[in-house]
C-alpha positions in Angstrom: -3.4 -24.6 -0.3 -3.6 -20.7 0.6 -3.2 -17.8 -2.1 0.3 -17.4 -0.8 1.4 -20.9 -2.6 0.3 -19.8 -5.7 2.1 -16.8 -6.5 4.9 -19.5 -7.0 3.7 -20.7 -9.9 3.2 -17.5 -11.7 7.3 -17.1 -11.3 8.1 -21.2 -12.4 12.0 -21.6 -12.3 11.1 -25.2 -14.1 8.8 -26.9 -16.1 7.1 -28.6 -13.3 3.6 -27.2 -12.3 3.3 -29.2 -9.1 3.0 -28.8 -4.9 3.8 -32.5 -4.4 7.0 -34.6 -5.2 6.7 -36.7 -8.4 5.1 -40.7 -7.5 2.9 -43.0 -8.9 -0.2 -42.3 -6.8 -3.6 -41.6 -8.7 -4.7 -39.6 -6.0 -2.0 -37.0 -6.6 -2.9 -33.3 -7.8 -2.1 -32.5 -10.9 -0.9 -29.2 -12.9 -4.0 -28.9 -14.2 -6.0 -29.1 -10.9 -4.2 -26.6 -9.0 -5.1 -24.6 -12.6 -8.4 -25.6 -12.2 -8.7 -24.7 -8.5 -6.9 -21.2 -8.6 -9.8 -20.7 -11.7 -12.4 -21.4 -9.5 -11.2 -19.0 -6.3 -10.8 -16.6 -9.2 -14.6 -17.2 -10.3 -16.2 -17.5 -6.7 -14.2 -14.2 -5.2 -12.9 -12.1 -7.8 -12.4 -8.7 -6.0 -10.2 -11.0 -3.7 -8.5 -12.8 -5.4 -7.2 -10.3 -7.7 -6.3 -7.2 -5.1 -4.0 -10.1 -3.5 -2.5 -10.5 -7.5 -1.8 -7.0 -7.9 -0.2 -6.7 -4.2 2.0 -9.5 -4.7 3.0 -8.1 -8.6 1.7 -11.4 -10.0 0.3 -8.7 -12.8 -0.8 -5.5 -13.1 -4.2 -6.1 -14.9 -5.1 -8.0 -11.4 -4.6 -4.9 -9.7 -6.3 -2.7 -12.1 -9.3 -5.4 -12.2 -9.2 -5.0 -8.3 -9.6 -1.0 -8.1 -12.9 -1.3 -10.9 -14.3 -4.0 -8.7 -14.2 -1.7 -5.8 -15.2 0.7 -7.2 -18.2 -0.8 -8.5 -18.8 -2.1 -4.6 -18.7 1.9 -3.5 -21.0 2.7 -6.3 -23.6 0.1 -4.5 -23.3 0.6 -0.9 -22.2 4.9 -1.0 -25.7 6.5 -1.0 -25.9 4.6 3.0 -23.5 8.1 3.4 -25.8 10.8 3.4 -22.7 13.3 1.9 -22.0 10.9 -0.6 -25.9 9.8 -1.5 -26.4 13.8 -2.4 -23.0 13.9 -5.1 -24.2 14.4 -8.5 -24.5 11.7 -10.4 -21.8 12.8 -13.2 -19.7 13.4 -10.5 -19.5 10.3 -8.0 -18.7 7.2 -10.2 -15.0 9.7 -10.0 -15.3 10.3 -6.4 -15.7 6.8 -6.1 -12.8 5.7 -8.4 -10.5 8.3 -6.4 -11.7 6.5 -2.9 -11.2 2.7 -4.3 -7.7 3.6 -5.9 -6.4 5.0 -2.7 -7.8 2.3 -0.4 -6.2 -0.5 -2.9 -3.1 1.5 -2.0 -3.5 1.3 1.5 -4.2 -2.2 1.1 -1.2 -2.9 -0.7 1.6 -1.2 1.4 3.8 -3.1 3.6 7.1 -2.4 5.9 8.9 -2.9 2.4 7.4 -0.6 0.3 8.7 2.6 -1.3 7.2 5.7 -1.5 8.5 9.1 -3.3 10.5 11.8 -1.4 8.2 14.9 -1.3 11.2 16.9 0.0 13.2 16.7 -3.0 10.5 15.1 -5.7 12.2 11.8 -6.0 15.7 13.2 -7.3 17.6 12.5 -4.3 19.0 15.7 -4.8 17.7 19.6 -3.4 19.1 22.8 -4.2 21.1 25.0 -1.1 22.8 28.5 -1.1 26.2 28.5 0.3 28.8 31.5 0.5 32.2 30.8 -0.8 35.1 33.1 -0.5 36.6 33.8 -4.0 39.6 35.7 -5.2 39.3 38.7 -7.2 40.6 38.8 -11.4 43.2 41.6 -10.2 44.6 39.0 -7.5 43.7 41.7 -4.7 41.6 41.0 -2.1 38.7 38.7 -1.6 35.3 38.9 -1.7 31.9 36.8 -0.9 30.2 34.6 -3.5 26.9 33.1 -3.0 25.9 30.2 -5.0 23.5 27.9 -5.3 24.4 24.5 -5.8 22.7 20.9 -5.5 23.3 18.9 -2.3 22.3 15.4 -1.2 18.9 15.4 0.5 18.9 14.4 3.8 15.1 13.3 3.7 16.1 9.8 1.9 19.8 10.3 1.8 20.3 11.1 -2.0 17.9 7.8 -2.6 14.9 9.7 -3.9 12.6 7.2 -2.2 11.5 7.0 1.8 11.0 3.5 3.4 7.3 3.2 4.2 8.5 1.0 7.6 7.5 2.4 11.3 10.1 5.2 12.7 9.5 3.4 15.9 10.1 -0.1 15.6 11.7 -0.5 11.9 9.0 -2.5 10.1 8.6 -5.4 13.1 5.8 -4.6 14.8 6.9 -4.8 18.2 8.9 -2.5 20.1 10.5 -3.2 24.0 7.9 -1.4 26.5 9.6 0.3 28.9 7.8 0.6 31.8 7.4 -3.1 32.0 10.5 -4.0 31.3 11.9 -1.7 34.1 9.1 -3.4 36.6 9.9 -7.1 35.6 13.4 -6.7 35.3 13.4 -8.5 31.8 12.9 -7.5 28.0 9.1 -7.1 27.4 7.9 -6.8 24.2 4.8 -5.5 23.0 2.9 -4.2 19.8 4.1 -0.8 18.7 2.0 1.8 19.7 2.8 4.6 16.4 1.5 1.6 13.9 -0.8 -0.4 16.4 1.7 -3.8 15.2 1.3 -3.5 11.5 5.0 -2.5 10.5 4.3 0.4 8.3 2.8 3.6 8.4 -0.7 3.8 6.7 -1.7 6.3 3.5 -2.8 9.3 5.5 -7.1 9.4 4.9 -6.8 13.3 4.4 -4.9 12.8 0.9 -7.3 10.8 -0.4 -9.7 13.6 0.7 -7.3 16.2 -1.4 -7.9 14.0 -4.0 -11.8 14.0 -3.7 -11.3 18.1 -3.6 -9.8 18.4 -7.3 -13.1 16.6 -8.1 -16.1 18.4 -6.1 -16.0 20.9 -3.0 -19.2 19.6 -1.8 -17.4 18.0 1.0 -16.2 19.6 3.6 -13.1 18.3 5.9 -15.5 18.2 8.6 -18.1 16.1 6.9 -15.0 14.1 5.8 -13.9 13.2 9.1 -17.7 12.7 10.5 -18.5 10.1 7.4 -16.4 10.1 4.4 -13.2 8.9 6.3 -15.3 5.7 7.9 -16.6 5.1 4.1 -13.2 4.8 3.1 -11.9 3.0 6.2 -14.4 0.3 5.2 -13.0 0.3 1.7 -9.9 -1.0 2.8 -11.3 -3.4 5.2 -13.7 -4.8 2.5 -10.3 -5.8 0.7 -8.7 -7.4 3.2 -12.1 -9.9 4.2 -12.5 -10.2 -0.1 -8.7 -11.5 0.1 -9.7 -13.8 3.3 -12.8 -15.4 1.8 -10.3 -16.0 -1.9 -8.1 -17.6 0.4 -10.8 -20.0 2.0 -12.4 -20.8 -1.4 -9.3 -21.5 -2.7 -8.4 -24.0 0.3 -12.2 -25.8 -0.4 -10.8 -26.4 -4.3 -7.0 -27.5 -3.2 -6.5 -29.3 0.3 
């Protein structure tokens, strides 16, 4: 059983809590094992096994539980980072909060997720000047009016919300290489070369360093890029092998 098969259960459309169909074998699994075994994945790897909760939107305390986790692994492992070992101590359980919360954001985006228009703030909607030509009172003669009026934004087409899917190849992945397909006179395709095959367009790193910068100026964006950005890099990868060892662990409890 894989962590996949068991967001089904948190959204039941009936009363029965099984994987099997119903028989009269006393070897079947019951409701209460696959309870028992999704407890126990939850128990052996808890950063895990809740980031992939909160991803899915089994619940929201999962994905809060996730972020204080990380953060809590940052705390252990930041002072390896020379910038980071020399934050003050008030001042770093925040920096690492900031660097957890935006890596379990990374972690959590996909080809189908949503992000707000910066262009027009999420209202869909932007202000424009125009020039209209308008009639005098008196009836004689015209004259030039300028106005300012609100138009549809043509960032995310009045929708106030931008697809985070690749430009390139529209959330797939893969895209037709040209070159090759010219040389071997037949459709070639390959992994997309703007998301390197992941379908979406990652969190830029230099907005979680923004963040950092409300917080302390100690680090500069050059420091950031030599060993703050890898820090948070490994952040992000530390989810996704947590989520792969809840996934084996879970597949030991339920076969």
């Amino acid at each position: 059983m894989s962590l996949e098969s068991t967001v089904k259960y948190h959204f039941p459309k009936g009363q029965s809590f099984s994987d099997t169909a119903p028989n009269t074998s006393p070897d079947k699994l019951t409701g209460t094992d696959y309870i028992a075994g999704m407890g126990m994945a939850m128990a052996r790897a808890p950063l895990g096994y809740s980031a992939f909760m909160g991803k899915v939107g089994v619940s929201k305390n999962d994905a809060r539980r996730a972020v204080s986790l990380l953060t809590e692994y940052a705390l252990q492992t930041c002072d390896k980072v020379a910038a980071l070992r020399k934050l003050n101590s008030k001042i770093k359980p925040a920096v690492m909060q900031v660097l957890a919360s935006y890596a379990y954001l990374d972690y959590c985006r996909s080809a189908a997720s949503l992000r707000p228009c910066e262009c027009c703030g999420a209202t869909g909607f932007i202000a424009a000047k125009v020039v209209t030509m308008k009639s005098m009172l008196s009836g004689h003669g015209r004259r030039e009016v300028r106005e300012q009026i609100r138009v549809r934004c043509k960032a995310c087409t009045g929708k106030g919300v931008i697809s985070s899917a690749c430009r390139d190849c529209s959330g797939r992945g893969r895209v037709v290489m040209r070159k090759e397909t010219e040389r071997q006179g037949v459709p070639v395709m390959g992994d997309c070369k703007r998301c390197c095959g992941r379908g979406y367009e990652r969190i830029p790193a230099i907005e979680a360093y923004r963040a950092i910068c409300t917080i302390t100026e100690n680090i500069s964006l050059a420091t950031w890029d030599r060993s703050g950005k890898p820090f948070y890099d490994r952040l992000i990868g530390k989810l996704e092998v947590e989520e792969s060892w809840a996934n084996t662990t879970l597949a030991k409890f339920i076969v």
